[in-house]
HTML snippet that shows the backbone in 3Dmol.js (N, CA, C, O; Angstrom):
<script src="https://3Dmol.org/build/3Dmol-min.js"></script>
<div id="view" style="width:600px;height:400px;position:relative"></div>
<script>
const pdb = `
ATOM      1  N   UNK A   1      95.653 105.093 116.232  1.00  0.00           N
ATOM      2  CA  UNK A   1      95.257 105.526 114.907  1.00  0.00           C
ATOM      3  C   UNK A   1      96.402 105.344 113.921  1.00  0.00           C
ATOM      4  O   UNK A   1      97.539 105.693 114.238  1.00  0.00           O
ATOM      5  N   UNK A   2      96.094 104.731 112.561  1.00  0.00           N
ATOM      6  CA  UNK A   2      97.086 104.816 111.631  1.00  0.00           C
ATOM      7  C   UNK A   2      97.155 106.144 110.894  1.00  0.00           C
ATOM      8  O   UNK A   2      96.183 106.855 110.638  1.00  0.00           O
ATOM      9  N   UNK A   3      98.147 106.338 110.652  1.00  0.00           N
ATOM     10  CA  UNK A   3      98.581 107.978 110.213  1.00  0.00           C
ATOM     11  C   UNK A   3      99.077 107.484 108.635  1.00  0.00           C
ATOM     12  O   UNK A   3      99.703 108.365 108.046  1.00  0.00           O
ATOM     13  N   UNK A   4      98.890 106.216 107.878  1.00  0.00           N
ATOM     14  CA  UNK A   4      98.997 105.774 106.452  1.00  0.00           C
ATOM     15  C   UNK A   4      97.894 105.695 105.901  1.00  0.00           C
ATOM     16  O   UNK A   4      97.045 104.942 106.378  1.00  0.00           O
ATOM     17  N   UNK A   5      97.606 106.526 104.648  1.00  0.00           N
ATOM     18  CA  UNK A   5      97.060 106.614 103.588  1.00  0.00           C
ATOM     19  C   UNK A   5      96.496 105.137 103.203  1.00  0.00           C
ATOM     20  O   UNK A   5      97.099 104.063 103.198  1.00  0.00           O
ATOM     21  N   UNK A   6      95.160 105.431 102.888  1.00  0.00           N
ATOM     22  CA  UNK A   6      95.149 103.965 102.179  1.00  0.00           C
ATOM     23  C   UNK A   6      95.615 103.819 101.047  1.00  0.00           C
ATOM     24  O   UNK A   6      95.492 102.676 100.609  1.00  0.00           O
ATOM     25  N   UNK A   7      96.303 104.826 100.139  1.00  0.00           N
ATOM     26  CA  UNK A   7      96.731 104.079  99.304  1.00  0.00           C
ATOM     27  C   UNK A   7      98.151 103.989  99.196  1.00  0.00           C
ATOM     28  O   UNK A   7      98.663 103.343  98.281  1.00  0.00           O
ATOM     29  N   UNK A   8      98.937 104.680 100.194  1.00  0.00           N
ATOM     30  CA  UNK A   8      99.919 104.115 100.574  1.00  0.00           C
ATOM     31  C   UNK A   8      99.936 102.843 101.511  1.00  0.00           C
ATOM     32  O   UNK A   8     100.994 102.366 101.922  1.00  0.00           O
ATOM     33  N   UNK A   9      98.905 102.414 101.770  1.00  0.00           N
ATOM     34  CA  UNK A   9      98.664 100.931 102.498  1.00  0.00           C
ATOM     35  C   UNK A   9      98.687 100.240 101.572  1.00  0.00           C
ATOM     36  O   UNK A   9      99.061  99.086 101.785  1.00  0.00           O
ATOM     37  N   UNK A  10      98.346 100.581 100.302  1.00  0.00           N
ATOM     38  CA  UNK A  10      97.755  99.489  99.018  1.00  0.00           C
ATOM     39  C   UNK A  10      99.323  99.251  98.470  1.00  0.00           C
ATOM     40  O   UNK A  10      99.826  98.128  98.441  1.00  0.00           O
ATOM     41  N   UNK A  11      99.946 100.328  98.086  1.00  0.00           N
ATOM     42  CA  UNK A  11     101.365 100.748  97.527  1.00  0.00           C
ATOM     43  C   UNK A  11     101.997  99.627  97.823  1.00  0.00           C
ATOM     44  O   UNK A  11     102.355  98.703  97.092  1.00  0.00           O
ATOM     45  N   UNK A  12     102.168  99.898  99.681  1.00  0.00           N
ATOM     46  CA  UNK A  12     103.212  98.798 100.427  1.00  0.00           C
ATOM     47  C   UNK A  12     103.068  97.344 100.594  1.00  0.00           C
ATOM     48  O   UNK A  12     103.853  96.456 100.926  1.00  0.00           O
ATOM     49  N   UNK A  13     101.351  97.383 100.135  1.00  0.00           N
ATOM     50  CA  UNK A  13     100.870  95.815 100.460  1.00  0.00           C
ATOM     51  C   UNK A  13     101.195  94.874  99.175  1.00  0.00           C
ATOM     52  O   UNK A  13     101.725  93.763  99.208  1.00  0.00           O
ATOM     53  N   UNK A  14     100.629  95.778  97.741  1.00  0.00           N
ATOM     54  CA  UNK A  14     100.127  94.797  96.902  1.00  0.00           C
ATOM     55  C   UNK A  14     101.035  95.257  95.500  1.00  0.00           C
ATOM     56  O   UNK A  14     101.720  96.272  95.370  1.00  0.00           O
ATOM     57  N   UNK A  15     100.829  94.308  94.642  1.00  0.00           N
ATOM     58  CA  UNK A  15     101.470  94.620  93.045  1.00  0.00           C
ATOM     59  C   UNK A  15     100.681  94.027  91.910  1.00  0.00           C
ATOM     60  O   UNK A  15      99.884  93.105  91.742  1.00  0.00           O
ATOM     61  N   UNK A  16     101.241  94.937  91.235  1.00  0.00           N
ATOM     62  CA  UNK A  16     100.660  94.116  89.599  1.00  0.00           C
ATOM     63  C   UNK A  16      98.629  94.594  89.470  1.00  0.00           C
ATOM     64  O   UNK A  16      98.166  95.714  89.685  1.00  0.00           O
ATOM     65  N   UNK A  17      97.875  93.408  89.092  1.00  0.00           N
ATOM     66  CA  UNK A  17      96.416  93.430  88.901  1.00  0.00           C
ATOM     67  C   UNK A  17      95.848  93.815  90.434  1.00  0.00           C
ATOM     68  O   UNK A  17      95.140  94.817  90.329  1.00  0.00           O
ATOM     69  N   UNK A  18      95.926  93.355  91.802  1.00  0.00           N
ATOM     70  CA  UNK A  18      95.498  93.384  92.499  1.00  0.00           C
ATOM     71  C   UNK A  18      96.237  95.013  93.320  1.00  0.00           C
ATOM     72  O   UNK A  18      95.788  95.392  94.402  1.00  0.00           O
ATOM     73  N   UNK A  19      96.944  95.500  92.866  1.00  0.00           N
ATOM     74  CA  UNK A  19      97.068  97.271  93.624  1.00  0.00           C
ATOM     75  C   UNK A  19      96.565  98.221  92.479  1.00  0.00           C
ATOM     76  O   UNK A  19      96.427  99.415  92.744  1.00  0.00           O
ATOM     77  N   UNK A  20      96.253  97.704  91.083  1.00  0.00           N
ATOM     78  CA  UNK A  20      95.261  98.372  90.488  1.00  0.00           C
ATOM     79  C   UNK A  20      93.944  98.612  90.668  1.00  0.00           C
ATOM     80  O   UNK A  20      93.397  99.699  90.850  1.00  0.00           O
ATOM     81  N   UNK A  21      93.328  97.213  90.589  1.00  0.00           N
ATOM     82  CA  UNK A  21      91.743  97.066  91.545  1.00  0.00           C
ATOM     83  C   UNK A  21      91.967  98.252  92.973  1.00  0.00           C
ATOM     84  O   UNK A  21      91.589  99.411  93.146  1.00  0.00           O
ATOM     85  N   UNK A  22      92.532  97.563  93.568  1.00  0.00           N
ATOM     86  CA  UNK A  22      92.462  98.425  95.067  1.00  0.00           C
ATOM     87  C   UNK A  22      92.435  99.703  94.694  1.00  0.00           C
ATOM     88  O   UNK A  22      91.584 100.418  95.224  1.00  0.00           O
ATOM     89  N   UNK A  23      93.409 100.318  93.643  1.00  0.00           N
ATOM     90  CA  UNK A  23      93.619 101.720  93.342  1.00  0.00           C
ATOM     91  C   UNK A  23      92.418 102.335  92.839  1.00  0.00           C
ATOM     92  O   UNK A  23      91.883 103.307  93.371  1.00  0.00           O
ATOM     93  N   UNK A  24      92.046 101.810  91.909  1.00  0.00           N
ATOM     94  CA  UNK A  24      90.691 101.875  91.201  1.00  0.00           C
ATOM     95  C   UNK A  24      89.454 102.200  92.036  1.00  0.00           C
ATOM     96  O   UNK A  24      88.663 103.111  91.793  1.00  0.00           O
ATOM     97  N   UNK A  25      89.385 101.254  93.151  1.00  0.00           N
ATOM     98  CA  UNK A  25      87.956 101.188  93.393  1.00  0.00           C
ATOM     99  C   UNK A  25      88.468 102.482  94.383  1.00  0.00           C
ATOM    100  O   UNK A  25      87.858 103.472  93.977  1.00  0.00           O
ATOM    101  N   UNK A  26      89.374 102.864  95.550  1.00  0.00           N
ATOM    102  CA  UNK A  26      89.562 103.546  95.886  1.00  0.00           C
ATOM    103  C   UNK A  26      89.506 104.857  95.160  1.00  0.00           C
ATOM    104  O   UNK A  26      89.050 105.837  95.748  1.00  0.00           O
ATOM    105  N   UNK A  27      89.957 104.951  93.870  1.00  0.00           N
ATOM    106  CA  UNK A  27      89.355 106.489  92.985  1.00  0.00           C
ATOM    107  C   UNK A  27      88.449 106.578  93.035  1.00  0.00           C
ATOM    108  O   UNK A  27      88.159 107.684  93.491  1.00  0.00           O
ATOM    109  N   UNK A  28      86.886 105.465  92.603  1.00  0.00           N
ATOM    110  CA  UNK A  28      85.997 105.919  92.707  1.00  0.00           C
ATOM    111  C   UNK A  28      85.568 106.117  93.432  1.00  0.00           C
ATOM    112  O   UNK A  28      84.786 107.053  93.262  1.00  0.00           O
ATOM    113  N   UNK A  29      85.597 105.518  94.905  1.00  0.00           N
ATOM    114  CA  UNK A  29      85.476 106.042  95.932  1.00  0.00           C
ATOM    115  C   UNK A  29      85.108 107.665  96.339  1.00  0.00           C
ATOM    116  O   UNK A  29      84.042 108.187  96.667  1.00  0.00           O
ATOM    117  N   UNK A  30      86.763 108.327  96.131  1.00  0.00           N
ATOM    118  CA  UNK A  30      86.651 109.977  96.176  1.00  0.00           C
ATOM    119  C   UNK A  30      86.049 110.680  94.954  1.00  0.00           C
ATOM    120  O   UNK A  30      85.458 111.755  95.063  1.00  0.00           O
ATOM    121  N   UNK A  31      86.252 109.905  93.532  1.00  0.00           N
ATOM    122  CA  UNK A  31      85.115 110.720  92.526  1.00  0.00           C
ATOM    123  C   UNK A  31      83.934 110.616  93.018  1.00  0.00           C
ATOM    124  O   UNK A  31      83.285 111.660  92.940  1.00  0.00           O
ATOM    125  N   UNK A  32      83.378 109.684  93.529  1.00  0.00           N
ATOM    126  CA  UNK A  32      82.130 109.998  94.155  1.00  0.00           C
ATOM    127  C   UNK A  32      81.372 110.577  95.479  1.00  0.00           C
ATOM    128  O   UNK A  32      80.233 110.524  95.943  1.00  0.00           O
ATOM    129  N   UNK A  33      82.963 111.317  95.929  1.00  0.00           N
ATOM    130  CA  UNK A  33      82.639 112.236  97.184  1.00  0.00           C
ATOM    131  C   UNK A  33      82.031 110.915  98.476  1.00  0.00           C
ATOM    132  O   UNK A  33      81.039 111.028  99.197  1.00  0.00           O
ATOM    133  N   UNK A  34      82.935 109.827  98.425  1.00  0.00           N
ATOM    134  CA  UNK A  34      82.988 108.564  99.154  1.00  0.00           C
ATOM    135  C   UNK A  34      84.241 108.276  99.926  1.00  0.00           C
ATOM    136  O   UNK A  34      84.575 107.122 100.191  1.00  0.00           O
ATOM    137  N   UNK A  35      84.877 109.245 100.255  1.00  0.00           N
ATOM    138  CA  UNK A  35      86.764 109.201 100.227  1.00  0.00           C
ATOM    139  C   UNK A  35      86.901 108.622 101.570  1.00  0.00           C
ATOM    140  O   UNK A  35      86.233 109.012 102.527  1.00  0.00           O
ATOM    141  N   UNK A  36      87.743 107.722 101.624  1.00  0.00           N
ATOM    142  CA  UNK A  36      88.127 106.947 102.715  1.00  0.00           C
ATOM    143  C   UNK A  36      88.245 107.654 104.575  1.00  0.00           C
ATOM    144  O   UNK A  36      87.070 107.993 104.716  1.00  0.00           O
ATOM    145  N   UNK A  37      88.539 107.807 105.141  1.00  0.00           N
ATOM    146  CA  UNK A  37      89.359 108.706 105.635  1.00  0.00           C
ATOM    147  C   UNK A  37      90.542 108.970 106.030  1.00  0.00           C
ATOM    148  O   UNK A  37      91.173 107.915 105.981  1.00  0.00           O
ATOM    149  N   UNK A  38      91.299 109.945 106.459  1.00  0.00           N
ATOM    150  CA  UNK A  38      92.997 110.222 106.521  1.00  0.00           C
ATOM    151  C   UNK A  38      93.516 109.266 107.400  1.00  0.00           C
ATOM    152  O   UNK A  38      94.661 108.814 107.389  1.00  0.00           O
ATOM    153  N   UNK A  39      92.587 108.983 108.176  1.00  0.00           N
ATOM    154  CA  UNK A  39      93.300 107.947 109.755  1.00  0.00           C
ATOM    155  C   UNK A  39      92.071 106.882 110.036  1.00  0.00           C
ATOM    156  O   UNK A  39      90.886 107.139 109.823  1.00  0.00           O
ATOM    157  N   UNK A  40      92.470 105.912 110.442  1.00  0.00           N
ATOM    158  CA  UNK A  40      91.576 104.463 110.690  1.00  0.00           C
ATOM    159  C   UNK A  40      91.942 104.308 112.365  1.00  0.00           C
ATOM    160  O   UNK A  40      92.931 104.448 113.085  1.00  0.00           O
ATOM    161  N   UNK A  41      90.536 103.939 112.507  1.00  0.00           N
ATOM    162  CA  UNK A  41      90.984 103.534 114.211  1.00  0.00           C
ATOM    163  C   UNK A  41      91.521 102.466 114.657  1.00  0.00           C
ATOM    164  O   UNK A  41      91.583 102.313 115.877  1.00  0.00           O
ATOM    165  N   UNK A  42      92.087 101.378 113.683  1.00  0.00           N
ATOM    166  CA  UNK A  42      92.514 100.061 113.592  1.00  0.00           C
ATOM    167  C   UNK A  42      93.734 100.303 112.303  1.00  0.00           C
ATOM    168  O   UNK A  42      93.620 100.857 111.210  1.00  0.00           O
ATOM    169  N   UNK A  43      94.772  99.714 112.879  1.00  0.00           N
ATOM    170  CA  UNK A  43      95.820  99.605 111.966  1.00  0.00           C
ATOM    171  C   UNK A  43      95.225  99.022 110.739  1.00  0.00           C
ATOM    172  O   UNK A  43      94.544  98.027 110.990  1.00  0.00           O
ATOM    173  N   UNK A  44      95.303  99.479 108.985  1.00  0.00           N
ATOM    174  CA  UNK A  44      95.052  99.060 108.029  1.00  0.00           C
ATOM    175  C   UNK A  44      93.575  98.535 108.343  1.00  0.00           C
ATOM    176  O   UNK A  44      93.246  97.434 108.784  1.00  0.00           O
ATOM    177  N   UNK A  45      92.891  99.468 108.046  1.00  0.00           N
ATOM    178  CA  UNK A  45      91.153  99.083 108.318  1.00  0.00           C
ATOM    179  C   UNK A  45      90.913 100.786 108.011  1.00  0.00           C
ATOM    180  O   UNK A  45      91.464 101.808 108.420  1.00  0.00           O
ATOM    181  N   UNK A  46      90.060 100.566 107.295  1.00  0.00           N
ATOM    182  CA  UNK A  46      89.265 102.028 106.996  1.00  0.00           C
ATOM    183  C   UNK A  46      87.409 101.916 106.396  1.00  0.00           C
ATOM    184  O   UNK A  46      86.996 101.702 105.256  1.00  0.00           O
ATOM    185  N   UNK A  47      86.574 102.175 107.771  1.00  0.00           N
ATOM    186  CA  UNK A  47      85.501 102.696 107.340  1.00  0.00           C
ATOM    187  C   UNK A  47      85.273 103.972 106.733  1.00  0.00           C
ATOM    188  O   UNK A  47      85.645 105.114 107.001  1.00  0.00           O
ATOM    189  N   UNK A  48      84.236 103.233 105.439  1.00  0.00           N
ATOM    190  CA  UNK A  48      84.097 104.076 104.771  1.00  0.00           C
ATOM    191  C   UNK A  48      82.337 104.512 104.781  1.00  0.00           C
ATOM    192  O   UNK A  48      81.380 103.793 105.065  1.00  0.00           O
ATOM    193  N   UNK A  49      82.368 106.114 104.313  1.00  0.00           N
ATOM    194  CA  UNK A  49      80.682 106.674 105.152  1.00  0.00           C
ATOM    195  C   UNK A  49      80.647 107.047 104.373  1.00  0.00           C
ATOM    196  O   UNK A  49      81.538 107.335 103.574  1.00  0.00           O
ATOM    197  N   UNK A  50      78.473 107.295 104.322  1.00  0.00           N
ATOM    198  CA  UNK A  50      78.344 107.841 103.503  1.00  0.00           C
ATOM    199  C   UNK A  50      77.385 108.183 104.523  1.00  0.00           C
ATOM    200  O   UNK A  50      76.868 107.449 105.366  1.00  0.00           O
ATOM    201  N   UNK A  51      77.178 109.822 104.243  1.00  0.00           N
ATOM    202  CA  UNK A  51      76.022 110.593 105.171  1.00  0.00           C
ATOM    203  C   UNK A  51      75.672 109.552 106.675  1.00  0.00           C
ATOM    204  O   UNK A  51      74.678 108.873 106.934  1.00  0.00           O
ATOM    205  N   UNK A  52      77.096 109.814 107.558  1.00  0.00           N
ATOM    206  CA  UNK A  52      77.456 109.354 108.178  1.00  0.00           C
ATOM    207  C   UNK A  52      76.893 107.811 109.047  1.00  0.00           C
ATOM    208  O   UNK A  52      76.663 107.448 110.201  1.00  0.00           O
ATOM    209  N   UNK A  53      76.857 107.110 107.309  1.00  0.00           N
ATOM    210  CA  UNK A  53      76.846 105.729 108.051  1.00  0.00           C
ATOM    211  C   UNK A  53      77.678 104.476 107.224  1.00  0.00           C
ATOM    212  O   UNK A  53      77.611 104.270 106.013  1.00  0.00           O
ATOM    213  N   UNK A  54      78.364 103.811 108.077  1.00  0.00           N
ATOM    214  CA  UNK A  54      79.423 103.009 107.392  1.00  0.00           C
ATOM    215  C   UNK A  54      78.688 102.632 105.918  1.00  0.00           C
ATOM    216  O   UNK A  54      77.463 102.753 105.913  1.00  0.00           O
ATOM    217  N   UNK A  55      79.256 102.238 104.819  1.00  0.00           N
ATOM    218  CA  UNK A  55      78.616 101.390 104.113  1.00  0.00           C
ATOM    219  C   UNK A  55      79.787 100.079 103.760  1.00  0.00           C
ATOM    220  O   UNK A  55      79.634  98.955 103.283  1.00  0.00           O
ATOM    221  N   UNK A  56      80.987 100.830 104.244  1.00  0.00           N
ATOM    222  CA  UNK A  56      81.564  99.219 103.716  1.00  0.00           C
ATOM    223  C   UNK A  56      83.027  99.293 104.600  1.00  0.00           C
ATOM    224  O   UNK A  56      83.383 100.434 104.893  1.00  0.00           O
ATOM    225  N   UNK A  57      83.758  98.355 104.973  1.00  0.00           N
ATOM    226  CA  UNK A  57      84.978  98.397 105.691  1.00  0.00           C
ATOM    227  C   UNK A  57      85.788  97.859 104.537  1.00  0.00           C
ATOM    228  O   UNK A  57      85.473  97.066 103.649  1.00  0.00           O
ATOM    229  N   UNK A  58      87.358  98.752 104.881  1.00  0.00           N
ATOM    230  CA  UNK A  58      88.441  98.297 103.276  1.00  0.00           C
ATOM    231  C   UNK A  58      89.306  97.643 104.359  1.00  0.00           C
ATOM    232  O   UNK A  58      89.780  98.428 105.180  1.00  0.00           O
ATOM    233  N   UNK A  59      89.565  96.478 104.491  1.00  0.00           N
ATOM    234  CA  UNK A  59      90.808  95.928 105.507  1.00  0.00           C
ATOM    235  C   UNK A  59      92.226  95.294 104.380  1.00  0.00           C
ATOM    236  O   UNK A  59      92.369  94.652 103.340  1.00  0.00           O
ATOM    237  N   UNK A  60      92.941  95.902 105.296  1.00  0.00           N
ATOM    238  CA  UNK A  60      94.389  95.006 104.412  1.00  0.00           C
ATOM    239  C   UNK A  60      94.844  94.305 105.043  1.00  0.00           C
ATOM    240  O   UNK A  60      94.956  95.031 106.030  1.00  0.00           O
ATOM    241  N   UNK A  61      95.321  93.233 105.389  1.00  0.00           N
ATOM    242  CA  UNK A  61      95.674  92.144 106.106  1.00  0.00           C
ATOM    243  C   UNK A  61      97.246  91.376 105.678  1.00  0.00           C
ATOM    244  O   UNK A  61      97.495  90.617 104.741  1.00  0.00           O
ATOM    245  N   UNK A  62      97.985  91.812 106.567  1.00  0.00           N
ATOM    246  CA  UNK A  62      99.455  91.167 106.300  1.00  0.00           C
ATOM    247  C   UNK A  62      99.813  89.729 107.655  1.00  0.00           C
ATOM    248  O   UNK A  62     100.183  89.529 108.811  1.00  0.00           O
ATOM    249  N   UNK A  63      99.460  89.225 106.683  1.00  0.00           N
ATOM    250  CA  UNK A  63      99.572  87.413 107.747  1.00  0.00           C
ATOM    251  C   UNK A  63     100.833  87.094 107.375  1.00  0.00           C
ATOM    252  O   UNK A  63     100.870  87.214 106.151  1.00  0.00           O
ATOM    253  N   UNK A  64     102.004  86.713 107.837  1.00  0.00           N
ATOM    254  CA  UNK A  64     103.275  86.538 107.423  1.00  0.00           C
ATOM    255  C   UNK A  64     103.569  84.853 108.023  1.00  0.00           C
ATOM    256  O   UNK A  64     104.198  83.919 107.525  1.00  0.00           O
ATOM    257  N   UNK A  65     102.812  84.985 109.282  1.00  0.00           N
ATOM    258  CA  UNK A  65     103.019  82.958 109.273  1.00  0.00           C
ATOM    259  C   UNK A  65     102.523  82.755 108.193  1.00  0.00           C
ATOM    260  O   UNK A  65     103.335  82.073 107.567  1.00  0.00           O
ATOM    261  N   UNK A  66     101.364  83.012 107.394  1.00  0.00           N
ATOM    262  CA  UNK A  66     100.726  81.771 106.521  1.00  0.00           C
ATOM    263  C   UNK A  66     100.982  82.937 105.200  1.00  0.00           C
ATOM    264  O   UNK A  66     100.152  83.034 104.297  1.00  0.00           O
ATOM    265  N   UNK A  67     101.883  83.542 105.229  1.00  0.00           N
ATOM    266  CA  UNK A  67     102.407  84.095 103.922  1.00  0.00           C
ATOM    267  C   UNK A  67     101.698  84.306 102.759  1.00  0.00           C
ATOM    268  O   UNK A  67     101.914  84.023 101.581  1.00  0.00           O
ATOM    269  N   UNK A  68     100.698  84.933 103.417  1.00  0.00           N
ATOM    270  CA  UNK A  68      99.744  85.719 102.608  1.00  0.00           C
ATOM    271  C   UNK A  68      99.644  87.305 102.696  1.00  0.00           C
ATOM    272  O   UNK A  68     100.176  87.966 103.588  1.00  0.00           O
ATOM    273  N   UNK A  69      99.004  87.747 101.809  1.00  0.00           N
ATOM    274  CA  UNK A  69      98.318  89.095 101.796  1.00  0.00           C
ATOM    275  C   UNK A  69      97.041  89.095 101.163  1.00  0.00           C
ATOM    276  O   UNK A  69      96.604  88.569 100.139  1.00  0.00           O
ATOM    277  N   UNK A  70      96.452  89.994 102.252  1.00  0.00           N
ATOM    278  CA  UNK A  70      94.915  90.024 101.668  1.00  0.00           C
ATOM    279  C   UNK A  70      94.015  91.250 102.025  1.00  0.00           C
ATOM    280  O   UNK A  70      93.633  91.535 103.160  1.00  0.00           O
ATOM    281  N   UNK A  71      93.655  92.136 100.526  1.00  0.00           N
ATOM    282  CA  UNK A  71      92.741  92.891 101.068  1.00  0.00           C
ATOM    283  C   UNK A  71      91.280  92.807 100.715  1.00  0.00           C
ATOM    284  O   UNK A  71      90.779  92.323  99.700  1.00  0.00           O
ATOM    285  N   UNK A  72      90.742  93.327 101.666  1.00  0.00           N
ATOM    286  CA  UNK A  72      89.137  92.700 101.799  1.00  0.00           C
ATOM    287  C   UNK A  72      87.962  93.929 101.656  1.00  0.00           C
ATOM    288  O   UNK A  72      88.167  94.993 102.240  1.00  0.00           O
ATOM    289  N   UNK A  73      86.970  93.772 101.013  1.00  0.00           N
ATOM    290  CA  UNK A  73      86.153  94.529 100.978  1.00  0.00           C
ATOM    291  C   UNK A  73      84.960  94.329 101.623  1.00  0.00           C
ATOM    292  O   UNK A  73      84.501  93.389 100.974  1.00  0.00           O
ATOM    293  N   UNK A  74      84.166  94.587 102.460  1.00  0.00           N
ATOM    294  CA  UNK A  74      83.276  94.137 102.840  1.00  0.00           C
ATOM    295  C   UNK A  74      82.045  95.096 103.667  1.00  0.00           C
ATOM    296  O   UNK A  74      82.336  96.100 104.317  1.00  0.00           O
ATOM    297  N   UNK A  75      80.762  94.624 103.518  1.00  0.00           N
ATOM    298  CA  UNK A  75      79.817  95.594 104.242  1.00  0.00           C
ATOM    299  C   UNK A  75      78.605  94.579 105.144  1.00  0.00           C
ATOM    300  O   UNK A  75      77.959  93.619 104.722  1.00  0.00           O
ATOM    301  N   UNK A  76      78.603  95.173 106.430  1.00  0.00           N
ATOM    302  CA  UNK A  76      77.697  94.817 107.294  1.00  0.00           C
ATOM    303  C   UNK A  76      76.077  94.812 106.807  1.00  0.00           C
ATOM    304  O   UNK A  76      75.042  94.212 107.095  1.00  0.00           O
ATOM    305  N   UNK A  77      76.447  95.675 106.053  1.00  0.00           N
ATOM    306  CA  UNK A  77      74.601  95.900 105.581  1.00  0.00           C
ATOM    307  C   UNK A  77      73.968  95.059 104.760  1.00  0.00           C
ATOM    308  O   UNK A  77      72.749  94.894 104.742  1.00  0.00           O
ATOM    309  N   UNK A  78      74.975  94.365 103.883  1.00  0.00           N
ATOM    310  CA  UNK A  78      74.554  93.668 103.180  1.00  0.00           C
ATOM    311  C   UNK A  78      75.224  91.891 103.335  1.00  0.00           C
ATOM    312  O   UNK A  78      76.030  91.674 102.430  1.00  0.00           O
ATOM    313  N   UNK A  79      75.077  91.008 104.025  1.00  0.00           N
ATOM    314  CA  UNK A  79      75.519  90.000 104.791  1.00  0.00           C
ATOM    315  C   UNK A  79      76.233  89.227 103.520  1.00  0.00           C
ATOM    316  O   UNK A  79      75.315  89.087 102.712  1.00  0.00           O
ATOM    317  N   UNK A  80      77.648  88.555 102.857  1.00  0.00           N
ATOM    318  CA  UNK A  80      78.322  88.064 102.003  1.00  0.00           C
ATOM    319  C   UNK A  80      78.637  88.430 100.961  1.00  0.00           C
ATOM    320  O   UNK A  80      78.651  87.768  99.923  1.00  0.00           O
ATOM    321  N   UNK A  81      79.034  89.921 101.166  1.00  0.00           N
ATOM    322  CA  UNK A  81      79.258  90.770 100.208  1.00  0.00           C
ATOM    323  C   UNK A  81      80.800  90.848 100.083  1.00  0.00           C
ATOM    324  O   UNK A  81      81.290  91.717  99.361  1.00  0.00           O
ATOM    325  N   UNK A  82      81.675  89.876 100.836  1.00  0.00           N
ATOM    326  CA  UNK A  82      83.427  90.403 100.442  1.00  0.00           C
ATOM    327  C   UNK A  82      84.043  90.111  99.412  1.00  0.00           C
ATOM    328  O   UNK A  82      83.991  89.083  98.736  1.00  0.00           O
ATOM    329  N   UNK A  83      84.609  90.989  99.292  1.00  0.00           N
ATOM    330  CA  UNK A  83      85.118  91.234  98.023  1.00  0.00           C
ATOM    331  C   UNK A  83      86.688  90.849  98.393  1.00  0.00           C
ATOM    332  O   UNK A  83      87.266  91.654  99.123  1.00  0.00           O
ATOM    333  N   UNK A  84      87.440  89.654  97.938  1.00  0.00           N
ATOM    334  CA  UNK A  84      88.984  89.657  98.922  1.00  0.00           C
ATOM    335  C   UNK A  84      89.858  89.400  97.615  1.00  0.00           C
ATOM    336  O   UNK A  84      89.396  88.738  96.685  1.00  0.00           O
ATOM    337  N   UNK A  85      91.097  89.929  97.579  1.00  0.00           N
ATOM    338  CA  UNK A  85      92.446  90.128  96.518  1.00  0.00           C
ATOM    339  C   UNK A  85      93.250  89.159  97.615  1.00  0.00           C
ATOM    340  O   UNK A  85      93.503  89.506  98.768  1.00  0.00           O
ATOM    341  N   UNK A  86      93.550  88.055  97.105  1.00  0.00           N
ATOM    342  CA  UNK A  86      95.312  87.641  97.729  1.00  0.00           C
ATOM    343  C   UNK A  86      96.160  87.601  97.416  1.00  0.00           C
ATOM    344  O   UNK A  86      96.279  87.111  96.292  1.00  0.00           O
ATOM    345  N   UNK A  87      97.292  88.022  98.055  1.00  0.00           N
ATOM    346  CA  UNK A  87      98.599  87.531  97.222  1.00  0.00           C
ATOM    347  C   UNK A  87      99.341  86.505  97.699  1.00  0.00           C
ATOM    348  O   UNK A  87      98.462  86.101  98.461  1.00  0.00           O
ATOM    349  N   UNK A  88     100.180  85.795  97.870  1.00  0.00           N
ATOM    350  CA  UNK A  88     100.857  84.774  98.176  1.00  0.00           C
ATOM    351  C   UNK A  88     102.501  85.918  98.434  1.00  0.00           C
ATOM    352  O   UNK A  88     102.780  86.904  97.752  1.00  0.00           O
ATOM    353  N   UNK A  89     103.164  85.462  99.379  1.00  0.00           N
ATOM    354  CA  UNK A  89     104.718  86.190  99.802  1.00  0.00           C
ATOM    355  C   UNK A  89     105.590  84.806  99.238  1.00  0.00           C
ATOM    356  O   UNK A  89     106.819  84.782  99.304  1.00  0.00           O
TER     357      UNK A  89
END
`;
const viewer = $3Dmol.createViewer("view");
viewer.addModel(pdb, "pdb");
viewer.setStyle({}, {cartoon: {color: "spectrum"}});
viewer.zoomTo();
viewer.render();
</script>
């Protein structure tokens, strides 16, 4: 289990336009009583529930061979729905 915040995941991952988005959608998230949770069962991966059923996975992804960063939004329920921020290292 990761014991980091997602938005201390976002903090350490990203800058500028793309850790605002992340920040953002993550507020609305908890304004809408949607809040991530404290610990992910996968390093940097957090399902997110609603009346306990996923509706969307938040993954952050640190690839350092191909010197990228990327976080991803995405939901099973609805098939080509990702939503992905990259950054270049």
């Amino acid at each position: 289990m990761s014991k980091k915040r997602i938005e201390d995941a976002i903090h350490d991952g990203f800058t500028g336009e793309t850790q605002k988005n992340a920040l953002d959608f993550i507020a609305f998230l908890r304004a809408e009583k949607i809040p991530p949770p404290d610990e992910s069962e996968y390093e940097n991966c957090w399902d997110i529930m609603l009346e306990n059923k996923i509706v969307c996975f938040v993954h952050l992804v640190s690839a350092n061979e191909a010197k990228v960063k990327a976080l991803s939004i995405f939901s099973d329920q609805e098939p080509g729905t990702w939503i992905t921020w990259r950054r270049r290292l």
